[in-house]
C-alpha positions in Angstrom: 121.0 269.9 25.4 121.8 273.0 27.1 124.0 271.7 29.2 123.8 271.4 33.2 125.4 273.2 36.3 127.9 271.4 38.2 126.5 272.6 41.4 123.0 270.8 39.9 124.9 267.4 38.9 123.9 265.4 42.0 120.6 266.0 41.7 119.6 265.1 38.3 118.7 261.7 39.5 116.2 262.8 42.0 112.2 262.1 41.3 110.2 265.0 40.0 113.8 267.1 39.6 113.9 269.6 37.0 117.3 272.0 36.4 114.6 274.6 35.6 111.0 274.8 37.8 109.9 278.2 36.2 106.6 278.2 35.1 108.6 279.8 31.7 110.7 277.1 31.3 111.3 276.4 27.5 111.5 272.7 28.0 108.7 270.3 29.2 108.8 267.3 31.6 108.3 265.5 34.3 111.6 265.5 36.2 111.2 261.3 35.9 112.9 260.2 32.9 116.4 260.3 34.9 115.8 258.7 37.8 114.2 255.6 35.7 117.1 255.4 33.9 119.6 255.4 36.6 116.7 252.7 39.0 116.6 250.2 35.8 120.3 250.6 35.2 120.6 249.7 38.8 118.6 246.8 38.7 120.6 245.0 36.2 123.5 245.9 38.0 125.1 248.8 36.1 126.1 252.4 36.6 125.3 256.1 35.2 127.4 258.3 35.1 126.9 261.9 33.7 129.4 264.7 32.4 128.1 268.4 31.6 129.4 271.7 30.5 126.8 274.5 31.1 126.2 276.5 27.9 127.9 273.4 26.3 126.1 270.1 26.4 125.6 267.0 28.5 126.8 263.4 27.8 125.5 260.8 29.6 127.3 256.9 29.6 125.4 253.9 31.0 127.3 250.8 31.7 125.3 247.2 31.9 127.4 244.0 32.5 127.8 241.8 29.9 126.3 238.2 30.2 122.5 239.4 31.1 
């Protein structure tokens, strides 16, 4: 990706969030498909976490507990 903003890291997760809301934007969406994530990684009791370099790139981890 693009990469994200730190000042715009704790928001990712929100419902209907989008880095971009400009009717130009050059990438579709929803603003959902993060906060599912992070809500069914919850639920089974594991964690997201998220490191971004604007310009760069974004890597996202997501940790589940063994034994499910």
């Amino acid at each position: 990706g693009v990469g994200i903003a730190k000042d715009s890291l704790s928001d990712i997760f929100d419902i209907f969030h989008q880095s971009d809301s400009s009717t130009t934007r050059s990438v579709g969406g929803l603003g959902l498909g993060l906060h599912l994530v992070k809500a069914f990684t919850e639920i089974l009791g594991g964690k997201v976490s998220v490191e971004s370099e604007a310009a760069k790139g974004t890597t996202f981890t997501i940790a589940i507990p063994s034994g499910l």
